[in-house]
C-alpha positions in Angstrom: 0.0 0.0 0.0 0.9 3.7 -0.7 0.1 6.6 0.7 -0.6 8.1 -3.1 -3.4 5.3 -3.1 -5.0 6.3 -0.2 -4.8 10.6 -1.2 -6.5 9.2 -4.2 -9.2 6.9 -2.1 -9.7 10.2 0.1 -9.8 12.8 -2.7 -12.5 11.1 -4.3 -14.2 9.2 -1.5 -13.7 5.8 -2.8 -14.8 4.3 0.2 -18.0 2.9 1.9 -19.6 5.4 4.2 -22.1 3.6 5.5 -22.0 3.8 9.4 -18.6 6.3 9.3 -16.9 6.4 12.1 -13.5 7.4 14.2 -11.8 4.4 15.8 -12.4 6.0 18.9 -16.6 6.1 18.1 -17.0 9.5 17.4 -19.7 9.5 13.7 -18.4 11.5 10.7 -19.6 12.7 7.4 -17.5 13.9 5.1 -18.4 17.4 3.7 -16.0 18.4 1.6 -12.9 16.5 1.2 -10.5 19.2 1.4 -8.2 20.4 -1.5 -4.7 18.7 -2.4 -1.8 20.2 -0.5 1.3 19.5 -2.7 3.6 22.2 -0.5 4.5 21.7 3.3 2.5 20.8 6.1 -0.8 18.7 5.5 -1.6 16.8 2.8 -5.1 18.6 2.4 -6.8 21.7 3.2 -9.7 23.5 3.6 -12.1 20.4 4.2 -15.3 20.0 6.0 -16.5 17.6 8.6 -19.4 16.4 10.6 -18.3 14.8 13.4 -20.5 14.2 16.2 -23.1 16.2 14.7 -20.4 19.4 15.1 -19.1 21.4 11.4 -15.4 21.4 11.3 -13.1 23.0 8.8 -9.6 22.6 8.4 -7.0 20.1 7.7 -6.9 16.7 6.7 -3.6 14.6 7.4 -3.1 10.9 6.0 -0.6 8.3 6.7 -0.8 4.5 6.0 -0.2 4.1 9.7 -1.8 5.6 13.0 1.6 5.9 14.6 3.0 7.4 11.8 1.9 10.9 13.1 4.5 10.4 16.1 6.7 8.7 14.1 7.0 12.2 12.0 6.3 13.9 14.8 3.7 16.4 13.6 2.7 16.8 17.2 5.3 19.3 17.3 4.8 20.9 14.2 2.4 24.1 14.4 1.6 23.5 10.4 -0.3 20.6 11.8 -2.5 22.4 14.7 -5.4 22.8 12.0 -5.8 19.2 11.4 -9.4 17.9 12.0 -8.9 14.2 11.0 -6.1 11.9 10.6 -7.1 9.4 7.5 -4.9 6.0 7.9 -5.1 3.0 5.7 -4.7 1.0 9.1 -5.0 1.9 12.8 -2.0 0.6 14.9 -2.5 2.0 18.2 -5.4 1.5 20.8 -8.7 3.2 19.7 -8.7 5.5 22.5 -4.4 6.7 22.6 -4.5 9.6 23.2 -0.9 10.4 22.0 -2.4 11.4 18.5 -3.1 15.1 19.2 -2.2 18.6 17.6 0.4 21.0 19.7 -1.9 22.3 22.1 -2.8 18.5 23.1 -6.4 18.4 21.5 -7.2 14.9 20.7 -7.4 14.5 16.8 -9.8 11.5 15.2 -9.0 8.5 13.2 -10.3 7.6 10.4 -8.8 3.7 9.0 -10.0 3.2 5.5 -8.9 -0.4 5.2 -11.9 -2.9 4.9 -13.7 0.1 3.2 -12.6 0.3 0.3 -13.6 -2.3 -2.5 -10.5 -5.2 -3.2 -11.1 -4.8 -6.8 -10.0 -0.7 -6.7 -6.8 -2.2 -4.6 -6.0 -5.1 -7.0 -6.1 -2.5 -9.8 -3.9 -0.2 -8.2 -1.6 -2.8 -7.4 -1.7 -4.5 -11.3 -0.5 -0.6 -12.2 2.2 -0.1 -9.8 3.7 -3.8 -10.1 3.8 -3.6 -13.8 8.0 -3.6 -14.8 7.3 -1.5 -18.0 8.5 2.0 -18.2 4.7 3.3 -18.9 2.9 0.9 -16.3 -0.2 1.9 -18.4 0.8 0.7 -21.5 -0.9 -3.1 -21.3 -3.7 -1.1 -20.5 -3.5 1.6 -22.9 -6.8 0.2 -25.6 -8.8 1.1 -22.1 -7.5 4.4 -22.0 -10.5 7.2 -23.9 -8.7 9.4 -26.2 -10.1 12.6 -24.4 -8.6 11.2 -21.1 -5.0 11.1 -23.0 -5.6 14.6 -24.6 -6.4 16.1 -21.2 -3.4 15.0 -19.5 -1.0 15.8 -22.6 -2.4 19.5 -22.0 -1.7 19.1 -18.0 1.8 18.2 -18.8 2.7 20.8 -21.4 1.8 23.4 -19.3 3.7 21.7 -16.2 6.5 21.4 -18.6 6.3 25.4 -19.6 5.5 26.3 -15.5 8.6 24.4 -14.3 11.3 25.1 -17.0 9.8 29.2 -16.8 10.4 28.7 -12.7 14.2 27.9 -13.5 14.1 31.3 -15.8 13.0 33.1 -13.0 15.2 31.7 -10.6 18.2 32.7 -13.0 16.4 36.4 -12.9 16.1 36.2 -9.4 20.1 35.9 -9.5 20.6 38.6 -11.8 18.8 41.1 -9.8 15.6 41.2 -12.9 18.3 42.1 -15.4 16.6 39.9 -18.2 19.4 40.2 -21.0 21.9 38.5 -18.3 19.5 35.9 -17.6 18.7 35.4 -21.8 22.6 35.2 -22.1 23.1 32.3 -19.3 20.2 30.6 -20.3 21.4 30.3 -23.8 24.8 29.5 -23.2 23.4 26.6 -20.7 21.3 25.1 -23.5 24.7 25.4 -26.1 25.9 22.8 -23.6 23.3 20.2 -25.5 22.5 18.7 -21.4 26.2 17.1 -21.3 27.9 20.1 -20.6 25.0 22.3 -19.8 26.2 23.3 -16.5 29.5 24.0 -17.4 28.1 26.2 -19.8 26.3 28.0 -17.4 28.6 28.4 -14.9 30.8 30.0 -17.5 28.4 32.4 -18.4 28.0 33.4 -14.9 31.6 33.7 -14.5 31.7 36.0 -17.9 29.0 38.3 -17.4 27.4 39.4 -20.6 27.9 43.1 -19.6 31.5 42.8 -20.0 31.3 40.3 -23.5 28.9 42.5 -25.1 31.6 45.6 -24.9 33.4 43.2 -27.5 30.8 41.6 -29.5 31.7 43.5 -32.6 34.9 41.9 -32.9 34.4 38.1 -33.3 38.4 37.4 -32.1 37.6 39.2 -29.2 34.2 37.7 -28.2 36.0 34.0 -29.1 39.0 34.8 -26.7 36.9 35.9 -23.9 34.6 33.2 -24.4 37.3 30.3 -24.8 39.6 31.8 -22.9 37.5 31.9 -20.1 36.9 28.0 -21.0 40.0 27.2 -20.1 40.8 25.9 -23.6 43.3 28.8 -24.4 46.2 27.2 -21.6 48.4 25.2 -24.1 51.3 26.3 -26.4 50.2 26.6 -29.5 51.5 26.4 -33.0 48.8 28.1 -35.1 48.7 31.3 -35.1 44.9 32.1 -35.0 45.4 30.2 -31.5 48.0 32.5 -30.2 46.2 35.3 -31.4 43.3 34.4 -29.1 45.6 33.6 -26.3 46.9 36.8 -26.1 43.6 38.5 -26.6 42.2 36.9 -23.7 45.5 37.6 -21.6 44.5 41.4 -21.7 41.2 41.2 -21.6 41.1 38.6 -18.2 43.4 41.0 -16.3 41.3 44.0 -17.6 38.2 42.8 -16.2 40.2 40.4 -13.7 38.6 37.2 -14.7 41.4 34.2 -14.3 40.3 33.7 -10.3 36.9 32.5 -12.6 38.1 30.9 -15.0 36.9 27.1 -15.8 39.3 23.9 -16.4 39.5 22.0 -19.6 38.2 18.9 -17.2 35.1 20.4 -16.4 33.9 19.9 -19.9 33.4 16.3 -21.1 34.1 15.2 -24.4 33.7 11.3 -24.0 31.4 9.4 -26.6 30.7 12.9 -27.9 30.2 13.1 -31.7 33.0 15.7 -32.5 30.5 18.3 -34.1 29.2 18.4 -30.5 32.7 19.0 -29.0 32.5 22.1 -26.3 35.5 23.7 -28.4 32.9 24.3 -31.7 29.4 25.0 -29.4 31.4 28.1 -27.9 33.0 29.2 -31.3 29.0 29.2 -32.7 28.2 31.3 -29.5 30.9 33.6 -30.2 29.5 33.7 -33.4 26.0 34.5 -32.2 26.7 36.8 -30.1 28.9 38.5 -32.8 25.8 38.6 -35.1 23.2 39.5 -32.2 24.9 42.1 -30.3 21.8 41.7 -27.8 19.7 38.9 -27.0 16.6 39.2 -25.0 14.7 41.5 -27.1 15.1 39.7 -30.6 13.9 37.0 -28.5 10.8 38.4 -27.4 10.4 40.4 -31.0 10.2 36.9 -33.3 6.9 36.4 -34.2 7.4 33.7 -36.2 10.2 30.9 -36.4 11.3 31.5 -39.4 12.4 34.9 -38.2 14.0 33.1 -35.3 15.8 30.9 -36.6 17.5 33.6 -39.0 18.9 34.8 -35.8 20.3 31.4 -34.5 21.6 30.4 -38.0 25.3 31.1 -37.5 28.6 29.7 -38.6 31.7 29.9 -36.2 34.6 31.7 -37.6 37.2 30.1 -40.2 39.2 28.5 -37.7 36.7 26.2 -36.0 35.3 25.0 -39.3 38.5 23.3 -39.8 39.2 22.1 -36.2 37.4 20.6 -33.5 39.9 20.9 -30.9 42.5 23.4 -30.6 45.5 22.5 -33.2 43.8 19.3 -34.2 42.5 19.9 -37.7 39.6 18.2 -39.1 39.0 16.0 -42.1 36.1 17.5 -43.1 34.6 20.6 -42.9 33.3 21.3 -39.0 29.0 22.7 -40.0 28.2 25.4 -38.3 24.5 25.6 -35.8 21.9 22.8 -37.8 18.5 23.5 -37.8 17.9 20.7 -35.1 20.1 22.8 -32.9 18.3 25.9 -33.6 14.9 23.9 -32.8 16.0 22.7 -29.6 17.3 26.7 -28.9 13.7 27.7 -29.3 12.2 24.9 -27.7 14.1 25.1 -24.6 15.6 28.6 -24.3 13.6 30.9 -26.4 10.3 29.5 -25.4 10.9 28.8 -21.6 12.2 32.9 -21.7 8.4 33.8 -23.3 6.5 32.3 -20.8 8.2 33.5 -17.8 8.0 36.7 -19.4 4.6 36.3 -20.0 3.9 35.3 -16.5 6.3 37.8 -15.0 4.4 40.9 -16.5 1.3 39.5 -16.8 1.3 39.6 -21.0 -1.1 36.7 -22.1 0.2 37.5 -25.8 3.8 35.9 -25.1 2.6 32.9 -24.0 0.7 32.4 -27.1 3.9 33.3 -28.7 5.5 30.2 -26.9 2.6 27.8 -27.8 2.8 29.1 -31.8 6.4 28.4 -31.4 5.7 25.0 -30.3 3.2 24.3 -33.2 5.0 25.4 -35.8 7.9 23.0 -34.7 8.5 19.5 -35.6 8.1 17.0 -33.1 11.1 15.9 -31.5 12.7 12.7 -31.8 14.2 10.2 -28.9 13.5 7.2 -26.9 10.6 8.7 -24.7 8.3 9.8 -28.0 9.3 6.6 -29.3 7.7 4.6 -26.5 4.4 7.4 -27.1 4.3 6.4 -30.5 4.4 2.6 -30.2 1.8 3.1 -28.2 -0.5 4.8 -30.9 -0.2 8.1 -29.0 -0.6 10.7 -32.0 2.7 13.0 -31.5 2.3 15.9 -34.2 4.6 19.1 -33.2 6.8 20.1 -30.7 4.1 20.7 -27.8 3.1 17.5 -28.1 6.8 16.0 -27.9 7.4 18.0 -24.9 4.0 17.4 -23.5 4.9 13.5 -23.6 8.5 13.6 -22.2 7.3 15.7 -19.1 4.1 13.1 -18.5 7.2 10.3 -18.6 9.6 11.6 -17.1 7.7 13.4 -14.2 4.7 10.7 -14.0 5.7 8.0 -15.3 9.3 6.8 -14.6 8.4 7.9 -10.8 5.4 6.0 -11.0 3.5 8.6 -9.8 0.3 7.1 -11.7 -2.6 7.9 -9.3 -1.9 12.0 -9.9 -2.3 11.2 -13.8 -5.5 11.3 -15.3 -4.6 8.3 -17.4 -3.2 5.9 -14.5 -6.4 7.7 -12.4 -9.1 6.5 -15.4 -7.8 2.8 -15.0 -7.8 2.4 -11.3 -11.6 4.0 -11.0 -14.4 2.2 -10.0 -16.7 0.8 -12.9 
């Protein structure tokens, strides 16, 4: 048994009520359940109760176990003091301890819900959660109404849009509401394609775009500070473009006294790494960007459409780094400069994230829509989560429906937290 079954039992009173009681007699009649409390203290609020013939409002705490309110020891937590009734799956202690009471020693009533609610809503729950597959739902899935899919796909791309906007915000929150600084780290941080995202990031932090921007009419300079900066600019080297850099960033770092921040060639990884994806090349095509953009968070927020968008991203690093992927290491073959499946991922997880905090920031409902036209006008992305979707049946169009998919499996799924999905949810319910 989990205590996610037993929120969802109490949420939506799948239970027998015949003859409700407290373990220590008192009668109750449930009123309003309360409303899911997903921050701290309990685990719903704002309920309403008969018991004993007396209205009570407040809170309504579960556990699987009695004694698990001592064992968390919520007695001594004041966010507990407006509990009115404790809902366990089984009751552990003597009906009449009185140990379980709130801080001011008020006694607080039991509820156990096991033997009420129907074994066939427990063996389904149990069928979902023991199910080894990476979707537990996916046996199931002809059972599942189209509607019921639909409705959760929308859940989960607005999740999606709410959580990675919350990590904009944080970065703004950072930056002191300077939103080109936090459009320049969150950019650089998605160059880092996830495997060196962070590194990415903390080099922008470390190189504030106040101080790059000064140079980013001269593309040597804007490469020096940016590799430089890297670490990759430590070596002797034989070419000269190399050395020119080197001594670029040499003035520039004691200028703006930068080395005490500067990052180590070991912070960025490079195993099983195709080499077009080689650190070394994504912060020659920054350079570049920033080169051709000068500024970046209102071109952002200008684009209307993504065609205009992605004549902003569409750069090619300078001469040098279309013949080398590392420094002094020359190429075979010509190095290509930002694809069009980088510039997609750009938009779908920079450009739009940016919009909608934006939008939600200053209250602008039109940015949002931005974001969402953005998302349409994309193609769907491609990788082993839609996959599974798509095996599946699940129609996966554009890029709001790729992104509403990997959210639902990443956040819901994988966790198998299938009881607060509306698909997991349809298959458990009664009838």
């Amino acid at each position: 048994m989990q205590e996610s079954f037993l929120a969802y039992v109490w949420q939506f009173q799948y239970f027998d009520k015949h003859q409700l009681a407290a373990t220590s007699g008192e009668s109750l009649q449930v009123i309003v359940p309360g409303r899911r409390n997903t921050d701290s203290g309990a685990d719903f609020a704002e309920a309403s109760l008969l018991i004993d013939g007396v209205r009570w409002f407040g809170a309504v705490e579960l556990h699987l176990r009695t004694s698990d309110w001592l064992r968390h020891a919520h007695e001594q937590d004041r966010a507990y003091d407006q509990v009115v009734l404790h809902v366990v799956w089984q009751h552990d202690l003597p009906p009449t301890d009185a140990r379980i009471r709130r801080g001011d020693g008020t006694p607080i009533p039991v509820l156990a819900l096991q033997g009420r609610v129907d074994p066939l809503l427990v063996e389904k729950f149990h069928l979902l959660q023991a199910n080894p597959s990476d979707i537990a739902c996916a046996p199931q899935w002809a059972q599942v109404r189209p509607v019921t899919a639909l409705s959760m796909l929308d859940k989960s791309l607005i999740r999606r849009l709410e959580r990675k906007a919350g990590e904009i915000t944080g970065l703004l929150a950072l930056n002191k509401g300077d939103w080109e600084e936090t459009a320049y780290q969150a950019l650089a941080k998605n160059f880092g394609f996830k495997v060196n995202s962070e590194a990415f990031l903390r080099l922008a932090q470390a190189l504030p775009f106040k101080i790059l921007r000064k140079y980013a009419d001269n593309l040597l300079a804007t490469e020096a500070l940016l590799l430089g900066q890297a670490g990759w600019l430590e070596a002797s080297f034989a070419d000269q473009h190399l050395r020119a850099l080197q001594v670029e960033h040499r003035f520039l770092a004691h200028k703006y006294e930068l080395i005490p921040a500067q990052l180590k060639t070991h912070e960025w990884k490079l195993l099983r790494m195709r080499p077009a994806n080689f650190p070394t090349v994504r912060l020659a095509q920054f350079a570049a960007l920033i080169h051709q953009c000068k500024n970046l968070f209102a071109p952002f927020m200008a684009s209307e459409d993504f065609a205009q968008l992605g004549q902003l991203l569409a750069v090619d690093q300078s001469d040098y780094w279309q013949h080398h992927y590392l420094p002094d290491q020359p190429s075979p073959t010509t190095v290509a400069g930002l694809g069009q499946s980088s510039i997609e991922n750009i938009v779908i997880n920079t450009i739009v994230p940016l919009l909608v905090a934006y939008s939600m920031q200053k209250d602008e409902p039109k940015y949002m829509e931005r974001a969402m036209h953005f998302l349409e006008q994309l193609p769907a992305e491609t990788n082993n989560i839609t996959k599974k979707w798509r095996i599946l049946g699940l129609p996966i169009r554009h890029a709001s429906d790729s992104q509403a998919v990997i959210e639902l499996f990443n956040q819901f799924c994988t966790p198998k937290r299938c009881l607060d999905c509306n698909i997991g949810a349809s298959l458990v319910r009664p009838g």
